[in-house]
C-alpha positions in Angstrom: 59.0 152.6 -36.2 58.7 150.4 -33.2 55.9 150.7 -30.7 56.9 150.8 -27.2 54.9 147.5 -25.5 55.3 148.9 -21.6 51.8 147.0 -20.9 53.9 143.2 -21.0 56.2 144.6 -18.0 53.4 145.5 -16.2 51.4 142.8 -16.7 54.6 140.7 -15.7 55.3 142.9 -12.5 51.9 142.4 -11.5 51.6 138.5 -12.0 54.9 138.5 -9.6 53.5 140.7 -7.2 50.1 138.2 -6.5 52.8 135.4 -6.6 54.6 136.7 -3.5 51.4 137.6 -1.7 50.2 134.6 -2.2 53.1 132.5 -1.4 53.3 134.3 1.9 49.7 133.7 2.6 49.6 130.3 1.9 52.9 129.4 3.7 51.6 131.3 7.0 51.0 129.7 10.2 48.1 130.3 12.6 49.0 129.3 16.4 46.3 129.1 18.9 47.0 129.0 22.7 44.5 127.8 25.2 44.6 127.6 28.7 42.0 127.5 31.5 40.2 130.8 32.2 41.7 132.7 35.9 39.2 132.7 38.9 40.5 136.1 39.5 38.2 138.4 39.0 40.3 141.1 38.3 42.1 139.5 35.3 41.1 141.5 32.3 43.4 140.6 29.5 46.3 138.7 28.6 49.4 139.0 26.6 50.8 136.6 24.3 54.8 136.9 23.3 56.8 135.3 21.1 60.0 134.8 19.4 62.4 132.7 17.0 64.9 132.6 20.3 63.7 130.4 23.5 63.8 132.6 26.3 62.6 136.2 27.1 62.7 138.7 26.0 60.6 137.7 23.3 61.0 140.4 20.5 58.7 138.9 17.7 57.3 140.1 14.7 55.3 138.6 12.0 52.0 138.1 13.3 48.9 139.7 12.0 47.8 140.8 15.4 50.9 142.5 16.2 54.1 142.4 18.0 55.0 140.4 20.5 53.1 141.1 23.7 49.9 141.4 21.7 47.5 141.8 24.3 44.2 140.4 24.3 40.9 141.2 26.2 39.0 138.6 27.4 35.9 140.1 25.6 38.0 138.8 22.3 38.2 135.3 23.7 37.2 132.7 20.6 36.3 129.8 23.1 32.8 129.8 23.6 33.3 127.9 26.8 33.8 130.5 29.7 36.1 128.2 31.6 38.5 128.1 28.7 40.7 131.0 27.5 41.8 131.0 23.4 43.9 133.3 21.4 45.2 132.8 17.8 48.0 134.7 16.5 48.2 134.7 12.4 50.2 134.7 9.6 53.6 134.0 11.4 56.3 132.4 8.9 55.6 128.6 8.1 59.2 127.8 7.9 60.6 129.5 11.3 60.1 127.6 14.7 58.4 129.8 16.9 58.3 130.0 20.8 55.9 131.5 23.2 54.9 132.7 26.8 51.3 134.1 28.1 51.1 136.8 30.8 47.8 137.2 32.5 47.2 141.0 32.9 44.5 142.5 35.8 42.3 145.8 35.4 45.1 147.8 37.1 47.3 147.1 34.3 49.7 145.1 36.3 51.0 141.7 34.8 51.8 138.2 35.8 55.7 136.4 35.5 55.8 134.9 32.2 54.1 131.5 31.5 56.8 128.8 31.0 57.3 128.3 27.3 56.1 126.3 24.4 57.2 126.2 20.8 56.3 124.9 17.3 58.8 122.4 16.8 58.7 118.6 17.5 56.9 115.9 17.1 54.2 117.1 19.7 54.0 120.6 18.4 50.5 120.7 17.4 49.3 120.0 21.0 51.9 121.1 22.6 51.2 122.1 26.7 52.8 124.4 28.9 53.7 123.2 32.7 51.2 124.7 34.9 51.8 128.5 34.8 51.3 130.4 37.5 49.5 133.7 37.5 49.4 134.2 41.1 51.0 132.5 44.2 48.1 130.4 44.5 46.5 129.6 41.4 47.8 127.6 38.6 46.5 127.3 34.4 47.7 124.5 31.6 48.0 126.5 28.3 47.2 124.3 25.1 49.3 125.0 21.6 48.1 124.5 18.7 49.6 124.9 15.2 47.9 124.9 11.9 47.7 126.3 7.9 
């Protein structure tokens, strides 16, 4: 009488699984976009959109954070210096060229045009800048892109 062995299956099922999660963990990308903080006082958050297609609208997934248009207060900003403005989005695919477009958003909700764009490919790509972007008719910011593991 044979036994049944279901425990090597398992044990192989499982090893797989970590395999995969870590693969996609350790072939993520983290993108962080900087720019110079608004003198507006009324700016109260902004929104960062991307996508694997240049041009809006940007429809991307992937990232940690969320779906494109992930929107983040400046309470959450992670540059200690108040005259800079930084945002990281993580865990979008290593292997995919990514592009990307800020809007500045004020307390009554309403945004700014898109940010001209910046992407992840090229030989610049880890400080990559945008043109000036303009959140209002009379003041412009310089967004900073970088790309790491």
């Amino acid at each position: 009488m044979k036994k049944d062995n279901w425990f090597s299956p398992l044990l192989a099922m499982v090893f797989i699984m970590v395999l995969v999660l870590w693969a996609s963990i350790a072939f993520a990308m983290d993108v962080t976009l900087q720019w110079d903080a608004s003198e507006q006082p009324d700016v109260t958050s902004h929104r960062i959109y991307y996508d694997i297609d240049s041009g809006h609208p940007y429809n991307g997934t992937g990232a940690v954070e969320g779906d494109s248009g992930v929107e983040f207060l400046l309470t959450a900003d992670e540059n200690p210096d108040p005259a800079i403005v930084e945002h990281t989005l993580t865990g979008l695919s290593n292997d995919t060229v990514f592009f990307f477009a800020v809007k500045a958003v004020d307390d009554l909700g309403l945004s700014s045009a898109y940010s001209n764009e910046v992407n992840t490919e090229g030989p610049d790509a880890p400080e990559i800048r945008f043109k000036e972007i303009i959140f209002s008719q009379t003041q412009t910011q310089k967004i900073t892109l970088r790309v790491g593991n």
